[in-house]
C-alpha positions, 0 to 999 in steps of 0.5 A, a space after each residue: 165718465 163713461 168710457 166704452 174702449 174697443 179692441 182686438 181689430 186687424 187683418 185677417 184672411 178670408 174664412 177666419 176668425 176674428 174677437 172684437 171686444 168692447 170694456 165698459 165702465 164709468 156707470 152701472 150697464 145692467 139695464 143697458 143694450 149693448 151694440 155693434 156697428 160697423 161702417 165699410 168705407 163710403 158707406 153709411 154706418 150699419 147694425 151687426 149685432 146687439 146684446 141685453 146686458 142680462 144676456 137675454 136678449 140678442 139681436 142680428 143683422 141679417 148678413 152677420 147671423 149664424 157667423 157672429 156671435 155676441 158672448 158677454 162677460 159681466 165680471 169683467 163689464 165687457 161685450 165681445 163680438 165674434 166673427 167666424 167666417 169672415 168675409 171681404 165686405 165685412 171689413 169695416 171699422 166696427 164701433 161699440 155702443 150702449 143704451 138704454 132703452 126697451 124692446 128688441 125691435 130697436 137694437 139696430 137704431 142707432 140714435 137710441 145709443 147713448 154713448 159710443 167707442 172710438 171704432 176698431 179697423 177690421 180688414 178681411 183679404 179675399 
C-alpha cells in the first residue's frame, strides 16, 4: 500500500523558514515526480513545486521560485520542500503527491498524480 506521510507543518513569522517533508513507501518511486500542492483556505488547490525522483529534473510555481527549494533524499525515499522567506499568502495546507508520468511541462497538473498525502498546515503571520 503505498503511503506518502507529510510533516513538519506549523506557525511561523514572516521571513522565516520553514522544511515540509514528505516520506514515501509502499512501491519502488524511482521513475516517479514528486509534487508539492498547497490549497490557501477558499482557494482552489495550486502547483508549488516538483521534483524527478532521480533529481534531474525540478519544477516551480512562479510565486515560490528563488524562495523554495525541493532537496531529496533516496536513502531515506523522502521528498522535502524548503521554504525560506515565508510569506502570509503562503499559509496553506500543502499536500505531497506522486506520479508517474513523462515531461516537465506536467508537473503542475494535478490529475497526472497517482497517490497524495494527507496535507500538513502551514500558517505564515505578517
Amino acid at each position: 500500500q503505498v503511503q506518502l506521510v507529510e510533516s513538519g507543518g506549523g506557525l511561523v513569522q514572516a521571513g522565516d523558514s520553514l522544511r515540509l517533508s514528505c516520506a514515501a513507501s509502499g512501491r519502488t518511486f524511482s521513475s516517479y515526480v514528486m509534487g508539492w500542492f498547497r490549497q490557501a483556505p477558499g482557494k482552489e488547490r495550486e502547483f508549488v513545486a516538483a521534483i524527478r525522483w532521480s533529481g534531474l529534473s525540478r519544477g516551480y510555481a512562479d510565486s515560490v521560485k528563488d524562495r523554495f527549494t525541493v532537496p531529496i533524499d533516496n536513502a531515506k525515499n523522502t521528498v522535502f520542500l524548503q521554504m525560506n522567506s515565508l510569506k502570509p499568502e503562503d499559509t496553506a495546507v500543502y499536500y505531497c503527491a506522486a506520479g508517474n508520468f513523462a515531461g516537465s511541462t506536467l508537473y503542475p497538473r494535478q490529475r497526472k498524480y497517482d497517490y497524495w498525502g494527507q496535507g500538513t498546515q502551514v500558517t505564515v503571520s505578517s
